[in-house]
C-alpha positions as CSV (number, residue, x, y, z in Angstrom):
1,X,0.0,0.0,0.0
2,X,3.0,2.4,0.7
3,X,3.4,2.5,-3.2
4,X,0.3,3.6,-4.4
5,X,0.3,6.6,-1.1
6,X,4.0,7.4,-2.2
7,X,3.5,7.9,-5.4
8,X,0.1,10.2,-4.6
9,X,2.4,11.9,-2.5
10,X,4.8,12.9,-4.9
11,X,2.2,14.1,-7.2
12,X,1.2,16.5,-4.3
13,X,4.8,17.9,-3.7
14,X,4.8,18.8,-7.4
15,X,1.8,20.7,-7.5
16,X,3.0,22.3,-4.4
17,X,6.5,23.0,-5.9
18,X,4.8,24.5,-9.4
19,X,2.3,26.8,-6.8
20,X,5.8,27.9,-4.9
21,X,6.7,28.7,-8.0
22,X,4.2,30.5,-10.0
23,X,4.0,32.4,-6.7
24,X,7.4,33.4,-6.5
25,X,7.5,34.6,-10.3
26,X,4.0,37.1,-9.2
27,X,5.5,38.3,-7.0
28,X,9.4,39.4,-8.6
29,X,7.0,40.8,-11.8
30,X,5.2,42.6,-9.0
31,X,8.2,43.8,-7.4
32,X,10.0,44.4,-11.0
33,X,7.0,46.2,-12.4
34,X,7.1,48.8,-8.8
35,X,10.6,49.1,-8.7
36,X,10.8,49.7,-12.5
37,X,7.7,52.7,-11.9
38,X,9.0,53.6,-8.6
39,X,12.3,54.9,-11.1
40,X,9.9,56.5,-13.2
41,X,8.0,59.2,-11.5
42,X,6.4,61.0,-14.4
43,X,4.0,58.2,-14.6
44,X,2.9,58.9,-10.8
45,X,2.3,62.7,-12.0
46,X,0.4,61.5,-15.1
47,X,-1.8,59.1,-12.9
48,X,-3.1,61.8,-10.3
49,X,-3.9,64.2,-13.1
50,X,-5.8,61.6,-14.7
51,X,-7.5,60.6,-12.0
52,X,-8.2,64.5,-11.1
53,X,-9.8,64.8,-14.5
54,X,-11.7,61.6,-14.4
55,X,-13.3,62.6,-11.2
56,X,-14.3,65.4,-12.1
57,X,-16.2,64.9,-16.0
58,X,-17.7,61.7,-13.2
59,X,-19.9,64.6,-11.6
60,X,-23.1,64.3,-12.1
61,X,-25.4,67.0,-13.9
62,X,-28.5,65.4,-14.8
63,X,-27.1,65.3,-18.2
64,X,-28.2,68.6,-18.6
65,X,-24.9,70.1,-17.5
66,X,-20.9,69.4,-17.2
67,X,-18.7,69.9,-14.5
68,X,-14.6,70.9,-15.7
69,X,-11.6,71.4,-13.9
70,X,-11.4,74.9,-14.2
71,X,-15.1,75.3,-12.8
72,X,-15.7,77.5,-9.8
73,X,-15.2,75.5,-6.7
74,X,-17.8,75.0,-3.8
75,X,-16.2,73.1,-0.6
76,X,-13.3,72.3,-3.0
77,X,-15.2,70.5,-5.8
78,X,-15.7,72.4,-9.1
79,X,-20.0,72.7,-9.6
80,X,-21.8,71.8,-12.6
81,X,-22.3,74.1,-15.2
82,X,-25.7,74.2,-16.8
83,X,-27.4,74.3,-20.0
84,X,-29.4,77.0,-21.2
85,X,-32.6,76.7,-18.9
86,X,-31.3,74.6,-16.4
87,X,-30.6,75.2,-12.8
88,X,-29.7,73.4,-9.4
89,X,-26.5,71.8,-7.9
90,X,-26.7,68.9,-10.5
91,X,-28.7,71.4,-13.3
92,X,-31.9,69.1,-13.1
93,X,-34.5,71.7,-12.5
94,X,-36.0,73.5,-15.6
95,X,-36.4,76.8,-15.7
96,X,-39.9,78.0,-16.7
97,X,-41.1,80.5,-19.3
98,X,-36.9,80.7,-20.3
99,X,-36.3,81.3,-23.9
100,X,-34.7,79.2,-26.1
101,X,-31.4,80.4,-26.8
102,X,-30.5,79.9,-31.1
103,X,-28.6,83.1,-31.3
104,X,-25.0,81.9,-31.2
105,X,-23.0,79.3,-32.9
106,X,-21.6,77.5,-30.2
107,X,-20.8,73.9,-31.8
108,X,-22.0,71.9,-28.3
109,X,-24.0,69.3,-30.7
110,X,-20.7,67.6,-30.3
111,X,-20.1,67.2,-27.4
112,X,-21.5,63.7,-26.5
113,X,-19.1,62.6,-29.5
114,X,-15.8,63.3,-27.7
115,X,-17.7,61.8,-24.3
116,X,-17.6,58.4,-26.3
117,X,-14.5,59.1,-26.7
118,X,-12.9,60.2,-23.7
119,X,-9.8,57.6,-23.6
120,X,-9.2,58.2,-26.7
121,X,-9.1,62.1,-27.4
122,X,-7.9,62.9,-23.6
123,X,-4.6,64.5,-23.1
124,X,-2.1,65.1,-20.2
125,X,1.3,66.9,-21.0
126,X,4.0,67.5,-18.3
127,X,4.4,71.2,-16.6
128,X,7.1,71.8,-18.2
129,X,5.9,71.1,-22.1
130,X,7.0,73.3,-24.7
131,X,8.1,76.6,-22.6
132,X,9.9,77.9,-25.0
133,X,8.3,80.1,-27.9
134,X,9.7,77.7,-30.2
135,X,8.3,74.6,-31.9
136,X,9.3,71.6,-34.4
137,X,8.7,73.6,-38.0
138,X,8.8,77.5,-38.9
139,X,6.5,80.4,-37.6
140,X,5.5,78.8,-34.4
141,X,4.1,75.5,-35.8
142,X,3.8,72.1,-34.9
143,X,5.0,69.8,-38.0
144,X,3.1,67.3,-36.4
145,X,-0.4,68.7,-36.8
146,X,0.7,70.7,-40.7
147,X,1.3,67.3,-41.7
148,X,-2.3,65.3,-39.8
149,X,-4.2,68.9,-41.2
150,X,-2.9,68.2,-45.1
151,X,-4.0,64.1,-44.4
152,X,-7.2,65.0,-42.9
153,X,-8.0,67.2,-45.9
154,X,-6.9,64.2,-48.3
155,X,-8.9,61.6,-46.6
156,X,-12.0,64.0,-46.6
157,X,-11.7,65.3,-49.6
158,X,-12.9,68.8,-48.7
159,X,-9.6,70.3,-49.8
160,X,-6.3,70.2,-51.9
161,X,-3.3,71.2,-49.7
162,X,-0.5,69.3,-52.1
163,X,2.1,72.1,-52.6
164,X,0.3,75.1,-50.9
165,X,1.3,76.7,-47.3
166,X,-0.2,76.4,-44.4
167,X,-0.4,78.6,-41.8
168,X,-2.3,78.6,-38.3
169,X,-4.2,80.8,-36.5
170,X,-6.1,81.8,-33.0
171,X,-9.3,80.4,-34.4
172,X,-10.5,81.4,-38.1
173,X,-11.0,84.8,-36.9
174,X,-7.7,86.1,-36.1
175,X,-6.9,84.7,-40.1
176,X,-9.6,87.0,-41.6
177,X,-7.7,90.3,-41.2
178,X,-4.1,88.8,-41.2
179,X,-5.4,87.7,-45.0
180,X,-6.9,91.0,-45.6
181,X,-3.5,92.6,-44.5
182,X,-1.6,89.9,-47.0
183,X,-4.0,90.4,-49.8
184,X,-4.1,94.5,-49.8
185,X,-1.3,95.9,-52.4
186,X,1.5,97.1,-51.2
187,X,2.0,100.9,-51.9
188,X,-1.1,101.5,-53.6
189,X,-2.2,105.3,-54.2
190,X,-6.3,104.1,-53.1
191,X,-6.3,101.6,-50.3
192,X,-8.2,97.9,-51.0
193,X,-11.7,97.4,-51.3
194,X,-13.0,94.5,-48.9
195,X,-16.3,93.4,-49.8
196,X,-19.0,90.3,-49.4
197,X,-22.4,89.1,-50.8
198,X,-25.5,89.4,-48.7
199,X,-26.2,87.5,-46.3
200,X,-22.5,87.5,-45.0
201,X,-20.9,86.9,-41.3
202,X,-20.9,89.9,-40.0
203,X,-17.2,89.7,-39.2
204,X,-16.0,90.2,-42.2
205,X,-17.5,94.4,-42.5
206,X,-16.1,94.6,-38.3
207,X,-12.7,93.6,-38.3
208,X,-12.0,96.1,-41.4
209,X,-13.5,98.5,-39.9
210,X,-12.0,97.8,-36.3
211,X,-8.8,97.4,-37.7
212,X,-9.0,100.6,-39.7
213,X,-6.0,99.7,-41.7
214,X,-4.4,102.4,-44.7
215,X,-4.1,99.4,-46.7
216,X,-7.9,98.5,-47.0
217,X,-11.4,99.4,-45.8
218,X,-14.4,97.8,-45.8
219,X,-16.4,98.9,-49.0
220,X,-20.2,97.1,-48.5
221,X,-21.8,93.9,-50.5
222,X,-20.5,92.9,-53.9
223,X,-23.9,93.8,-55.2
224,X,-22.8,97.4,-55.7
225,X,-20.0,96.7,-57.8
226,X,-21.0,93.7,-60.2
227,X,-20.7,96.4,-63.3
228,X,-17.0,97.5,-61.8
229,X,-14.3,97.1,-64.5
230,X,-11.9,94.1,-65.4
231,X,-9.0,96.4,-64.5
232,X,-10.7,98.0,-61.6
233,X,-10.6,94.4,-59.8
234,X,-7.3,94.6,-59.3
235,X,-8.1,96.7,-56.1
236,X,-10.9,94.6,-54.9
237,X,-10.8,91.6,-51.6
238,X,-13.6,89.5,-52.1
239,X,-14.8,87.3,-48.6
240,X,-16.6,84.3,-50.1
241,X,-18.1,81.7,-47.1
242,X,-18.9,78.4,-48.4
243,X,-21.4,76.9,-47.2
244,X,-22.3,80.5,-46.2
245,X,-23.5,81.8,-42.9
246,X,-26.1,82.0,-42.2
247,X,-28.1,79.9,-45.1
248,X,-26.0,77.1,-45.5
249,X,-25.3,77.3,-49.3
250,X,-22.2,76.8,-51.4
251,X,-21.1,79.6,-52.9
252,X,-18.4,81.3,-55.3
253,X,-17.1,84.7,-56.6
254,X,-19.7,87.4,-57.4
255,X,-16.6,89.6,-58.9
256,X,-14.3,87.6,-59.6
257,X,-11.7,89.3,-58.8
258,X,-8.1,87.8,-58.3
259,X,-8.4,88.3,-54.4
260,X,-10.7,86.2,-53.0
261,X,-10.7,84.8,-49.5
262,X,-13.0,81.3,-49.4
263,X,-14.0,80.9,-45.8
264,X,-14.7,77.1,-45.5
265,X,-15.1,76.9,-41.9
266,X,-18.4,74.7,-42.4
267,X,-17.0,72.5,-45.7
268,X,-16.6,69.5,-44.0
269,X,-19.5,66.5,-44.1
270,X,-21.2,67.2,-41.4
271,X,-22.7,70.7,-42.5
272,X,-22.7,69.9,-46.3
273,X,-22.2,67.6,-49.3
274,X,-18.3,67.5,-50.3
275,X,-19.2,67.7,-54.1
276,X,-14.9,68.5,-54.9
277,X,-11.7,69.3,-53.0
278,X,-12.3,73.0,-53.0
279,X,-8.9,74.6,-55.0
280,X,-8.9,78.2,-54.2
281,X,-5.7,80.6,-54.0
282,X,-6.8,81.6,-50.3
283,X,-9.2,79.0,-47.9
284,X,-9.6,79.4,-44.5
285,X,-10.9,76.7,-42.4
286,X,-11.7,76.3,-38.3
287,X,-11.3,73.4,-35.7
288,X,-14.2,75.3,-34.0
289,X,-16.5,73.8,-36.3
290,X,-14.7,71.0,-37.5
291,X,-14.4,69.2,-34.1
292,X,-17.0,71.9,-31.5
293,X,-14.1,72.9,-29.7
294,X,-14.1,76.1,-29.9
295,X,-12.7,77.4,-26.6
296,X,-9.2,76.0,-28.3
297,X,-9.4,79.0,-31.0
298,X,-7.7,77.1,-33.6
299,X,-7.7,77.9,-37.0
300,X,-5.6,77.5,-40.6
301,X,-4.9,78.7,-44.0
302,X,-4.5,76.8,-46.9
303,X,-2.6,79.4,-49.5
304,X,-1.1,78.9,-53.0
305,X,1.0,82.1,-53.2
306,X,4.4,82.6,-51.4
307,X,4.1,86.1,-51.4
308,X,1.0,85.7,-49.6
309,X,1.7,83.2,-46.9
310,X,4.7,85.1,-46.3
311,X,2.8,88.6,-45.3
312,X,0.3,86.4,-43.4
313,X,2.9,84.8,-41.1
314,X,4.8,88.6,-41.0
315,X,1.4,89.8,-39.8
316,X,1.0,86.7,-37.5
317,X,4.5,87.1,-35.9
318,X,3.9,90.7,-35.0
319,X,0.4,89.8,-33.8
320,X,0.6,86.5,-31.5
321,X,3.5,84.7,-32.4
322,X,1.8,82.0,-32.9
323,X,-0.5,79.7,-31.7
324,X,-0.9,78.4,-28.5
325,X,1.3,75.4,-28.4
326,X,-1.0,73.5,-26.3
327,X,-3.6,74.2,-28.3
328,X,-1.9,72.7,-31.0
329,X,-1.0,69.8,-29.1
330,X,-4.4,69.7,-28.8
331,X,-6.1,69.8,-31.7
332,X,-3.3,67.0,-32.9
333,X,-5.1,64.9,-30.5
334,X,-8.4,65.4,-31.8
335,X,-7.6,65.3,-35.4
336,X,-5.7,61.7,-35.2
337,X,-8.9,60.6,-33.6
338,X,-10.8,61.4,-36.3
339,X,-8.2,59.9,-38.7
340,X,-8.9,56.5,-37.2
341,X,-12.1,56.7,-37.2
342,X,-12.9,58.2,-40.1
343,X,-15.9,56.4,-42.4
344,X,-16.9,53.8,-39.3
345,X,-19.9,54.0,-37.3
346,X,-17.8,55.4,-34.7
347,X,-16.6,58.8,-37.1
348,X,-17.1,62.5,-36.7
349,X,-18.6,63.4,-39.6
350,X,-21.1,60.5,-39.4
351,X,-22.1,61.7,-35.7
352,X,-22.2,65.2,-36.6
353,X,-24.2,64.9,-40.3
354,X,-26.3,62.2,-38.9
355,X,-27.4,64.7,-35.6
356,X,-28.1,67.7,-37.9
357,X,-29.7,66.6,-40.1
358,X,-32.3,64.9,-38.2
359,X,-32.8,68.6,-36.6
360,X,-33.2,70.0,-39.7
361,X,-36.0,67.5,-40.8
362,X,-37.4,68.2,-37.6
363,X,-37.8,72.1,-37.9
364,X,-38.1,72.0,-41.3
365,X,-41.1,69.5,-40.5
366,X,-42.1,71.6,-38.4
367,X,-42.4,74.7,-40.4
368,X,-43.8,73.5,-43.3
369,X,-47.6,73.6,-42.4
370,X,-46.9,77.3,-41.5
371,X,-48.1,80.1,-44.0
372,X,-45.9,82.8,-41.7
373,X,-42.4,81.3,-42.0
374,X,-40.6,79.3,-44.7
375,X,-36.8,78.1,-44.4
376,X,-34.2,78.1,-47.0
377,X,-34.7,75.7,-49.7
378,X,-31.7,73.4,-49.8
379,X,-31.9,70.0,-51.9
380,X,-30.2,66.7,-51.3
381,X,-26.7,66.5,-53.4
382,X,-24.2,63.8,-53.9
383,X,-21.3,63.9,-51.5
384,X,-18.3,62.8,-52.3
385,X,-17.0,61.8,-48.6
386,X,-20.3,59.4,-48.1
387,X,-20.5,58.1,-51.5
388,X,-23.9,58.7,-52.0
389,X,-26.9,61.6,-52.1
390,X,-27.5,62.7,-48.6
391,X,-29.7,65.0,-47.1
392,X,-29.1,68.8,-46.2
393,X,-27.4,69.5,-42.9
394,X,-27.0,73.2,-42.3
395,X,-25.6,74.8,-39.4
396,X,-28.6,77.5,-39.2
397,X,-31.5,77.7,-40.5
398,X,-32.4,80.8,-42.1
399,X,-36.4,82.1,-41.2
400,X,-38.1,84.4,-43.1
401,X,-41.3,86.3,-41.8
402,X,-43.7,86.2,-44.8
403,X,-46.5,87.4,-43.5
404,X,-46.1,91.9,-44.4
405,X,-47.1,93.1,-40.6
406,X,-44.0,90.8,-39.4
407,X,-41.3,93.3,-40.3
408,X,-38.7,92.4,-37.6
409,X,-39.1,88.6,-37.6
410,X,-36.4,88.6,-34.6
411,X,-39.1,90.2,-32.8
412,X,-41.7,87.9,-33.6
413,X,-39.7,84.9,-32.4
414,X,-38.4,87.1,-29.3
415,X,-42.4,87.5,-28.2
416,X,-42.5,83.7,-28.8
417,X,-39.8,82.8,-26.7
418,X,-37.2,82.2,-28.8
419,X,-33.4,83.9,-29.2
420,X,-32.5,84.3,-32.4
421,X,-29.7,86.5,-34.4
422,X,-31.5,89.2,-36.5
423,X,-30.9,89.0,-40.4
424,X,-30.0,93.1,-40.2
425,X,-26.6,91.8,-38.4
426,X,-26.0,89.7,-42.1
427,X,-26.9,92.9,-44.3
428,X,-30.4,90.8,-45.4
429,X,-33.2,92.6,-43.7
430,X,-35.1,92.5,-40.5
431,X,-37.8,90.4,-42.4
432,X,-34.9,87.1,-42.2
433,X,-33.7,86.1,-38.7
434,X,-30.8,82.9,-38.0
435,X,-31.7,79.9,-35.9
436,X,-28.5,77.5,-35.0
437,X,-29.2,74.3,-35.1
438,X,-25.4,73.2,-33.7
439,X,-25.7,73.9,-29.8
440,X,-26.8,71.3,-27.2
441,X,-29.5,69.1,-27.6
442,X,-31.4,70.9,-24.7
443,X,-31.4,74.3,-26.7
444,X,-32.7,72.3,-29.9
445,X,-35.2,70.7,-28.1
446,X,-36.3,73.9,-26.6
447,X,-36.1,76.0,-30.1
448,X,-38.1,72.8,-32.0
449,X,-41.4,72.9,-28.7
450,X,-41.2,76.7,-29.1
451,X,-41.4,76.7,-32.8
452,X,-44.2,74.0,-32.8
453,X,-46.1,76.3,-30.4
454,X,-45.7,79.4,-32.8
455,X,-47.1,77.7,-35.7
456,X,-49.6,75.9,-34.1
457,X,-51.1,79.2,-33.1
458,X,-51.6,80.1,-37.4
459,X,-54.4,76.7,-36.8
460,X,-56.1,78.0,-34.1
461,X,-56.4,81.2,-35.8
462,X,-57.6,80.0,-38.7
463,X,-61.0,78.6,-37.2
C-alpha cells in the first residue's frame, strides 16, 4: 500500500513545488514592475492628473450640464455648469417661461461625440511642455499637426493642400484680417476694397473697420460693384463663405476678382455635401466647427501664393507669435482621432451629419404647415466623402417672416420665446432672422417645442 500513497504523495509535492513557483515569479514581476515605476515618477504625475480629471467629468449634472476642472469651486469640488434653462447643484431643475437660446454658434452638438471618446481624445502633458516660444517647424508651428491637417484634408476630400502653405491661426478669426492685411497691395495710391455678398458673417464688415488699416477698408456687399471694371478688380478683396453663414449654401465669386478669400469653416461632411476638394488661392478653415471645440481657437490657412503666406505669417508674428502650443497639441489629438475613425460607425462626420440633419427635418417639419415662416430651400446633393446623395445638414436655419405686418421677424420669435440673431446683423433685412441648429441638444429641443407652439397658433387662428 506504501506504493500507491508514495507515489500520490509525490504528485502533491509537485503541485505544491509548481504553486511555490508560480508564486514566487508574481511576486518578482510585481516587485520588478514597482521598482521599475517607482524609477519612473512621471507616470505617478500622469496618474493623479488623470485621476483628477476623471473625477471630475464623473460629476453628475442630470445630463443637462458638465462639470470641468477649471469650474468655480464649492467646498473644493468644481459645480456643474448648466445648459441654457437649467438650474440646481446637478442642473436638473427646468427653468420656466426661459427662452430658447439659437442666437450663437456654439458647436456643443458635439459634445457627446468626444464623451464616447474620452480615452481616446484625452490628453495630459508635463508642466514643463513646450516653454519655450519655439516649436518643431517655422513660424510657431507644430509639423506634427501641418502634416495630420494636409491628411485630414486628403482623406476627406474637402480640400487640396498638395504644394500650398499652411499657416495657423487663433481660431478662423484672427486669419480673416491677417489675409486681408496679406491680400491689400502694397504701396497702392487708393487703399483695398473689402467686400462680401448678402447674407455674410458679419465679421467680415467689423474687423475692417476695427482694424481701420491704410491698406484697406471695408467697402459694402459685392452687389454694388458687379458692373465695376476688369481692371478696376485689381483693387478689390472679395470674402466668399462656403457653405455660407447663415443659409448654408455653397457659394463662389460674385466679382471675380483675383483676391478672394473662401472661408470654409463649415466645408466639411457634417454641415454639407463635399461635391470637390475646393482649390482656391486663399481658404480658411476652423477646428471650432470642424471638431466643436471652440474654446481651443484654432484655425488655418490653406494658401497657393508665397508672397501671400509670407505677409500672413509677418502679420501673424507681429500679432501673436503664434499659436498656442497647447492648443496645437491639442487639436493633434483630436484630429488623429478622427483619422482613425474616419468612415466607421464610430466617425465625426457620421455623428455630426447624422445629428443635424435629423434637426433640420425636424424644424423643417415643423415649419412646413406654416403660412408665416418658410426656411431656406436646400436640396439633397451627392457627396463625395459618403459616397452617395444625402440630405441637407446646415448649421442655421435661415427664417423668413412672410407674413407683411411681421417686419422684424427677430421680434416675432423674441415674443415667442425664442433667441435668435436678426438678419439686419448679415446685411439681409429684418424680415430674415438665424436659428442655430449646432448647440446642445437641450437648446434644440427647446427652439423645436417653441417653434411648434408658434405655428400651431396660425391653426387656431384660422378657425
Amino acid at each position: 500500500m506504501e506504493g500507491p500513497k508514495g507515489k500520490g504523495g509525490g504528485h502533491v509535492h509537485r503541485l505544491k513545488l509548481l504553486h511555490l513557483f508560480f508564486s514566487s515569479l508574481f511576486l518578482n514581476v510585481l516587485f520588478s514592475s514597482y521598482l521599475f515605476l517607482s524609477h519612473r515618477p512621471y507616470l505617478d504625475w500622469s496618474r493623479a492628473a488623470a485621476a483628477e480629471a476623471e473625477l471630475v467629468a464623473a460629476i453628475f449634472c442630470s445630463g443637462h450640464g458638465r462639470a470641468y476642472l477649471d469650474g468655480i469651486l464649492v467646498d473644493g469640488v468644481p459645480t456643474c455648469e448648466c445648459n441654457t434653462c437649467y438650474a440646481g447643484a446637478n442642473c436638473s431643475q427646468l427653468l420656466p417661461d426661459c427662452p430658447a437660446d439659437a442666437d450663437s454658434g456654439d458647436p456643443l452638438f458635439l459634445e457627446p461625440y468626444w464623451q464616447h471618446h474620452a480615452g481616446s481624445s484625452a490628453v495630459v502633458f508635463s508642466g514643463w511642455h513646450r516653454m519655450s516660444y519655439r516649436t518643431t517647424g517655422d513660424n510657431f508651428i507644430s509639423l506634427e499637426l501641418e502634416k495630420h491637417i494636409r491628411l485630414l484634408h486628403e482623406a476627406v476630400g474637402n480640400a487640396v493642400t498638395d504644394g500650398r502653405f499652411i499657416i495657423f491661426g487663433s481660431g478662423s478669426t484672427q486669419l480673416l484680417n491677417a489675409l486681408v492685411y496679406a491680400l491689400s497691395p502694397e504701396n497702392a495710391s487708393t487703399p483695398a476694397s473689402v467686400v462680401a455678398s448678402a447674407p455674410y458673417y458679419a465679421l467680415y464688415k467689423m474687423q475692417t473697420e476695427v482694424f481701420d488699416g491704410r491698406e484697406y477698408e471695408w467697402k459694402g456687399i459685392t452687389s454694388k460693384w458687379v458692373n465695376t471694371s476688369v481692371s478696376s478688380m485689381e483693387n478689390f478683396i472679395e470674402f466668399v463663405t462656403s457653405p455660407n453663414n447663415p443659409d448654408g449654401r455653397l457659394r463662389q465669386s460674385v466679382l471675380g476678382g483675383p483676391f478672394i478669400i473662401y472661408d470654409h469653416a463649415y466645408y466639411w461632411p457634417h454641415y454639407t455635401a463635399i461635391p470637390a476638394p475646393a482649390d482656391e488661392d486663399v481658404m480658411i478653415f476652423t477646428d471650432s466647427k470642424l471638431s466643436g471645440h471652440a474654446s481651443s481657437r484654432f484655425g488655418w490657412a490653406v494658401i497657393k501664393d508665397e508672397r501671400v503666406y509670407q505677409k500672413a505669417t509677418e502679420y501673424m508674428g507681429v500679432n501673436t507669435m503664434g499659436v498656442s502650443r497647447d492648443t496645437q497639441l491639442r487639436v493633434l489629438k483630436l484630429i488623429k482621432v478622427m483619422l482613425a475613425e474616419m468612415r466607421g460607425e464610430g466617425g465625426i462626420f457620421e455623428f455630426g451629419y447624422e445629428t443635424i440633419a435629423e434637426r433640420w427635418s425636424k424644424l423643417s417639419k415643423a415649419i412646413s404647415s406654416s403660412h408665416r415662416f418658410s426656411l431656406q430651400q436646400l436640396s439633397p446633393q451627392y457627396c463625395t466623402y459618403f459616397k452617395k446623395i444625402r440630405d441637407p445638414s446646415p448649421a442655421y436655419a435661415w427664417l423668413k417672416c412672410e407674413m407683411e405686418e411681421d417686419v422684424d421677424c427677430s421680434a416675432v420669435l423674441s415674443e415667442a420665446g425664442i433667441i435668435s440673431r436678426t438678419g439686419t446683423v448679415f446685411e439681409a433685412g429684418s424680415r430674415y432672422t438665424r436659428l442655430s441648429l449646432i448647440k446642445t441638444q437641450d437648446d434644440f429641443d427647446l427652439l423645436l417645442q417653441r417653434m411648434e407652439a408658434l405655428v400651431s397658433k396660425e391653426d387656431i387662428a384660422s378657425f
